[in-house]
N, C-alpha and C positions, 0 to 999 in steps of 0.2 A: 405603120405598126398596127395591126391588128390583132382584136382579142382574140382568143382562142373560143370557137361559139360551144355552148355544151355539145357534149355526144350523149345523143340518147341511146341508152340501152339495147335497144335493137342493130344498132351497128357493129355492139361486141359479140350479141347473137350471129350475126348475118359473116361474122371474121370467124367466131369459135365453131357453126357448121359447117362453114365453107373449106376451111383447113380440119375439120373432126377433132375438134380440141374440146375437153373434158373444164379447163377452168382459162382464165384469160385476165390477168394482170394490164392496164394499159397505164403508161406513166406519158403525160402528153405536155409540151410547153411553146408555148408563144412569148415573143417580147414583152406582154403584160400577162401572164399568169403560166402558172401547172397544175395540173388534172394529174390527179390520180383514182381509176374504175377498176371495179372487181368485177366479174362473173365467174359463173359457177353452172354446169348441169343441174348437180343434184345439189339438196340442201348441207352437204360434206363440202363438196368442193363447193362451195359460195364461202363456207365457213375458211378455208383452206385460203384461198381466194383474198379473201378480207386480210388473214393473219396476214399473207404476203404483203399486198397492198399498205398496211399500218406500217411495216418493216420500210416499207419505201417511203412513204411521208416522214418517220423517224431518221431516213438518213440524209432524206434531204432537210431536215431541219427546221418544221413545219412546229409551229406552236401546240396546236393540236395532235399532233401524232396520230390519233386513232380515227377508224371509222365508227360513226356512231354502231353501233351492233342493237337490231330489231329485238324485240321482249326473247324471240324465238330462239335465235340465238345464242341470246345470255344464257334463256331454260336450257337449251343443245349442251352449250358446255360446261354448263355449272353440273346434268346428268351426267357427261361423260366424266369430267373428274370425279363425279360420285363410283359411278361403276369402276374406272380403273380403280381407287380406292379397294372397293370392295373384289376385286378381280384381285392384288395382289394379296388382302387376308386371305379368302379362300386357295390359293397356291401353296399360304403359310398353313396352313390346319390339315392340308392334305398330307396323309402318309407319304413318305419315299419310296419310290416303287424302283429297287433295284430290276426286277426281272417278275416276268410272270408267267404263272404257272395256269396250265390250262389242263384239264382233266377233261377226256373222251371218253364215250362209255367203247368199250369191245364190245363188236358181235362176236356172236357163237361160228365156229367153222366146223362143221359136221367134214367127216374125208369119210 
């Protein structure tokens, strides 16, 4: 029975270009342990990426549940629920716009 050795990073790289995958969940297990690794392209999908990966250590049962999440992060999505916030007042304060109305100037038709 052997551990299961880390995977670094670059291997989820080298899986997520080789098949053109945009984020990459890996849930990995040995007779002595389980791995759970996130990647991500961009800094969405790493964030994306993570949520999933938590969801998996919470169903397996892991005392810890979460991935640590970097300062970056935290800032990302403490902004995004700020703006969705402010993204649904600004929907509420806008008029209803049943239909709209558009005014052309005429040209002159000299016959």
């Amino acid at each position: 029975m052997a551990m299961i050795r880390k995977i670094p990073s670059s291997v989820l790289n080298e899986i997520k270009n080789k098949y053109n995958l945009t984020h990459l969940v890996l849930w990995a297990k040995s007779d002595e342990g389980q791995y759970v690794l996130a990647n991500g392209n961009t800094v969405d999908n790493c964030i994306q990426s993570t949520l999933i990966a938590n969801k998996f250590k919470a169903t397996l049962g892991w005392p810890d549940a979460t991935m640590p999440s970097p300062p970056k992060l935290t800032n990302l999505l403490a902004e995004n629920h700020k703006l969705k916030i402010e993204n649904e007042k600004l929907k509420n304060e806008r008029p209803p716009c049943d239909h709209i109305t558009v005014t052309l100037p005429i040209s002159k038709c000299y016959h």
